[in-house]
C-alpha positions in Angstrom: 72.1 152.4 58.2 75.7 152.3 58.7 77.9 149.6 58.3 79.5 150.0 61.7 76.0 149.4 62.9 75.7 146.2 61.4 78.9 145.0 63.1 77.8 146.2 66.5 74.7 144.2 65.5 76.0 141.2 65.1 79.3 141.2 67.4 76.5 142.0 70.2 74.9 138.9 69.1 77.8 136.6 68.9 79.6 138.1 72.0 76.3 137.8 74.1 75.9 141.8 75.4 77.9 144.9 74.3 80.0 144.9 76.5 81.8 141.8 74.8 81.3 143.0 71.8 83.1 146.5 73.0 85.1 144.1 73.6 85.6 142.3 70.1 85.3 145.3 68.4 88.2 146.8 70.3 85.5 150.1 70.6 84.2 151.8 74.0 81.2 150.1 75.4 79.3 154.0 75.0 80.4 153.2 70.8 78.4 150.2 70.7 75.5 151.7 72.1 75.1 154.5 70.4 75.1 152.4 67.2 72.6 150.0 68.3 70.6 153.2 69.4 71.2 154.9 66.1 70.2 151.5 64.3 67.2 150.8 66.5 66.0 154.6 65.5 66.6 154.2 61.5 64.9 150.9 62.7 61.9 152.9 63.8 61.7 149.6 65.9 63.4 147.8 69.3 65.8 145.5 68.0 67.7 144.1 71.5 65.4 143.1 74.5 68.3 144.1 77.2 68.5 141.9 80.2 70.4 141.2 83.6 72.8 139.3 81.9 73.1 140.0 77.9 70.6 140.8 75.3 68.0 139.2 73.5 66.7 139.5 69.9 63.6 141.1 69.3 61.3 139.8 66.0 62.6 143.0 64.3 66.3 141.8 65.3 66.3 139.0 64.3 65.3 139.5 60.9 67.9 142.1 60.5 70.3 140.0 62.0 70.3 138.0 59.2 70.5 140.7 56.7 73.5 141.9 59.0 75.5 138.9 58.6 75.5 138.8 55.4 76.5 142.7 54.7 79.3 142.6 56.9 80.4 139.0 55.6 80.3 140.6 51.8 82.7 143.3 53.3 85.3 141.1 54.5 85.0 139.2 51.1 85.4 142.3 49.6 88.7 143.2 51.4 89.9 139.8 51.4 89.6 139.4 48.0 91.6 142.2 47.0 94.0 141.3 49.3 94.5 138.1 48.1 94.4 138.9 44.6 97.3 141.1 45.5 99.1 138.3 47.0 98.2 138.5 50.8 98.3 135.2 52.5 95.2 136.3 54.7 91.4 135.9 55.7 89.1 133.4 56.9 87.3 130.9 54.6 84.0 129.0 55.9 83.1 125.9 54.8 80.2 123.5 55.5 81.5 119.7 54.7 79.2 116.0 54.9 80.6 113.7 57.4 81.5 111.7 54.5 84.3 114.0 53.1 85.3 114.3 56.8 86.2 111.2 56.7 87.2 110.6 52.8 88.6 114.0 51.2 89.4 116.5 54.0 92.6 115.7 55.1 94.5 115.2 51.6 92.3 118.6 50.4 93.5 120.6 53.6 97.0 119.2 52.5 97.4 121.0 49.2 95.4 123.7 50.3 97.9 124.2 53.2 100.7 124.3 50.6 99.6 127.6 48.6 97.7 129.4 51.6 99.7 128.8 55.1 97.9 131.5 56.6 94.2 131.8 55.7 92.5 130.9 58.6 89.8 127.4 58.2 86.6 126.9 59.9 85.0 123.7 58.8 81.5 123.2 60.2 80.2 119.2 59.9 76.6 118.5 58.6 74.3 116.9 56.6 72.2 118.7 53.7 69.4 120.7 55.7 72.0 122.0 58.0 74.6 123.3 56.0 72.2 125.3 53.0 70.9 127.6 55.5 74.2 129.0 56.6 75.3 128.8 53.0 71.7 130.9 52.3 72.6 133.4 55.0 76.1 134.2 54.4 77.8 132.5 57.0 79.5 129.7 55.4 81.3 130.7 51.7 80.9 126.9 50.2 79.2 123.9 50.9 80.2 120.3 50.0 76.9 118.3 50.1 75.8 114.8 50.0 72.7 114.8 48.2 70.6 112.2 46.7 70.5 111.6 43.2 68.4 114.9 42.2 67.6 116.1 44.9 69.2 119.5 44.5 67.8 121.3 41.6 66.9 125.0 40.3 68.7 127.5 40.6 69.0 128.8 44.2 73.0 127.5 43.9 75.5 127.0 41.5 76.4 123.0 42.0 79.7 121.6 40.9 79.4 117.8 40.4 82.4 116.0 43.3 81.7 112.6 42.1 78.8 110.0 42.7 79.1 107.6 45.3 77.0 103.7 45.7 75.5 103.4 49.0 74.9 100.3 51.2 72.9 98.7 53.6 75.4 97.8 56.8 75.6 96.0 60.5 77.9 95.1 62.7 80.3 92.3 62.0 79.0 88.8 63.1 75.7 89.8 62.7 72.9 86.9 62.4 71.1 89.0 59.7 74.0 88.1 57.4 73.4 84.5 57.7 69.6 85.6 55.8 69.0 88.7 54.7 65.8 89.1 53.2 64.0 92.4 53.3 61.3 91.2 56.5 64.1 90.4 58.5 66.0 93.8 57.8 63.0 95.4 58.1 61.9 94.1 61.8 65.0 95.3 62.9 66.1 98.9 64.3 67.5 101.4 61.7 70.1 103.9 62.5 69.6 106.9 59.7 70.8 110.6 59.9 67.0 111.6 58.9 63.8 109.9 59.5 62.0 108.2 57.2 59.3 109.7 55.4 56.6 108.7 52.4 57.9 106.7 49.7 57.0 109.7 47.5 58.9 112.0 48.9 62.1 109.9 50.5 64.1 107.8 48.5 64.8 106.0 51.8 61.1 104.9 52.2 61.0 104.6 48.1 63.6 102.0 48.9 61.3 100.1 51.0 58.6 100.3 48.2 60.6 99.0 45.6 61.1 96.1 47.6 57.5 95.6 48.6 58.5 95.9 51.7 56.9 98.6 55.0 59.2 100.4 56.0 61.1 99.3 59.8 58.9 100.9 62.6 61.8 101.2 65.0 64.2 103.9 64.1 66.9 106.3 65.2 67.9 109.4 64.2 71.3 111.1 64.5 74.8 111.8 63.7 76.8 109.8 61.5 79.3 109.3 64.6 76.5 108.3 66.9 75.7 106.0 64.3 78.7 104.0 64.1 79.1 103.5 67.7 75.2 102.3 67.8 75.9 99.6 64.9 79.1 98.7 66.7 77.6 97.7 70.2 74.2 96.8 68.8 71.9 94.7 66.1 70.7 97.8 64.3 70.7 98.1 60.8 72.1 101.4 58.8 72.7 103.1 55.3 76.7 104.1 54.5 78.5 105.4 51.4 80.4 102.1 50.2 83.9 103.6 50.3 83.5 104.5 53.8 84.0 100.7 54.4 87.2 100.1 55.3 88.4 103.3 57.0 89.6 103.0 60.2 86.3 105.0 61.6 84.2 102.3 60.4 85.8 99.3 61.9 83.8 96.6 62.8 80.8 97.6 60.4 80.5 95.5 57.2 78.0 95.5 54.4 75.4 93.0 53.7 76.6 91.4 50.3 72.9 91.0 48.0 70.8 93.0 50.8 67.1 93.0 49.1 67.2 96.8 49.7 69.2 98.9 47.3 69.9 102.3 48.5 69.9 104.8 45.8 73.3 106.0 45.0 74.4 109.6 46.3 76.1 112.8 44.6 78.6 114.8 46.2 78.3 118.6 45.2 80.0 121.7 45.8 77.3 124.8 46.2 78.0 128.0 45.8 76.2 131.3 45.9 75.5 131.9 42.3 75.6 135.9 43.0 78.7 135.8 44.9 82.3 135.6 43.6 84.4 133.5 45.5 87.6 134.5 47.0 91.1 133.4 45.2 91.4 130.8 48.5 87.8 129.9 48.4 88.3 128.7 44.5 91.5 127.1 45.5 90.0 125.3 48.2 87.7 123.8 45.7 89.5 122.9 43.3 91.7 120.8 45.8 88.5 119.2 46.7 87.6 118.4 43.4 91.0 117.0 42.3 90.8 114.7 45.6 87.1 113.8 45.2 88.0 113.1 40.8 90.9 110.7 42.2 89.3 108.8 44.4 86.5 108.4 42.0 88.6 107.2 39.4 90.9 105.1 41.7 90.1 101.3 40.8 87.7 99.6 43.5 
């Protein structure tokens, strides 16, 4: 297997048929499919299911896909690195970020990034926890910066850089009547607003927080984004769970925290993951250290 292959592989995929990824690839269209031929024979398999309009992935396909991805992303690393140890201003760094340094850490961090790299380019994909580590498994992002809680990540799989620990709290809307009398049945009869359902006190320490209390754990909830959230707690009673220094920013207007709620969210860590097998690039370790000098200062900022 060739690594020319690879890329026809995976520009086909990305691109949606060959001829796109002739295209991308700035090859002929009879390139590309000789190498997914050539590929599909060392194979000894079909990889594309070729249709009217693009190309499918076979089971076979898929699997290499994946395996593809991550070759051809090692090679750029590869070159990149070089290059910028040389000096070059160049190359593309991925990172996966929680909506909470979105909000917090990624504008002052792009800032003095900005200042030493001008011409890297950035692609910064949003997400919580179980959506981020898969790319960061696979190869497609380089770092992760995660809000996990309190022990949640362990082993080995990833090296984990401490960012800072941050309290959590129970929110609503301000003006709500719950904040006249917040015990935990009335919190509880009302709807919650979570980025993840709730699951077993065993195995969630959102329902463990409901245990602790002695209380069952809401039966009306919804699940999505952090944005969706706040508009949801905005224009409605519901009931949520945000980082404390979120409060305050100008995305969380209108959204207050219940002073002495009965539930006490566990506090979260913010960590920085890395693939413990792969080096990162000169921008890549720059990038995180501006993040970790922005997350240390807030941290250490009075409240």
């Amino acid at each position: 297997m060739k690594l020319h292959q690879f890329e026809a592989l995976v520009a086909v995929v990305d691109h949606g048929g060959i001829r796109a990824a002739a295209r991308a690839l700035h090859v002929s269209q009879a390139a590309v499919t000789k190498s997914m031929r050539l590929l599909e024979e060392e194979a000894g398999t079909p990889l594309l299911i070729r249709r009217t309009r693009g190309v499918a992935l076979t089971e076979a396909g898929q699997r290499l896909l994946a395996r593809a991805r991550v070759i051809t992303r090692q090679v750029d690393l590869a070159r990149e690195d070089l290059r910028q140890a040389g000096g070059d201003d160049a190359g593309t760094l991925r990172v996966g970020l929680t909506p909470y340094l979105n909000f917090t850490a990624l504008g002052e961090t792009f800032g003095w990034f900005r200042q030493r790299y001008r011409h890297v380019a950035l692609q910064f994909i949003e997400g919580l926890t179980k959506r981020v580590l898969p790319r960061l498994r696979d190869g497609t992002l380089d770092i992760a910066a995660v809000a996990a809680d309190v022990g949640e990540i362990e082993g080995d799989e990833f090296i984990a850089r401490r960012l800072s620990c941050v309290p959590q709290c129970i929110v609503v809307r301000a003006g709500h009547p719950v904040l006249a009398d917040p015990t935990a049945r009335a919190l509880t009869a009302l709807e919650w607003v979570l980025t993840q359902p709730i699951v077993s006190a065993g195995s969630s320490r959102i329902g463990a927080m409901f245990a602790l209390a002695g209380a069952a754990p809401p039966t009306r909830v919804v699940v999505c984004e952090t944005l969706a959230a706040m508009s949801i707690l905005r224009h409605s009673d519901a009931v949520s769970i945000f980082p404390q220094p979120l409060l305050g920013h100008p995305e969380t207007r209108g959204i207050v925290a219940i002073d002495d709620a009965p539930l006490r969210p566990c506090d979260i860590e913010l960590l920085l993951l890395t693939q413990p097998d792969v080096p990162l690039t000169p921008a890549a370790d720059y990038f995180a250290h501006c993040l970790a000098r922005v997350c240390g200062a807030a941290q250490a900022a009075p409240a």
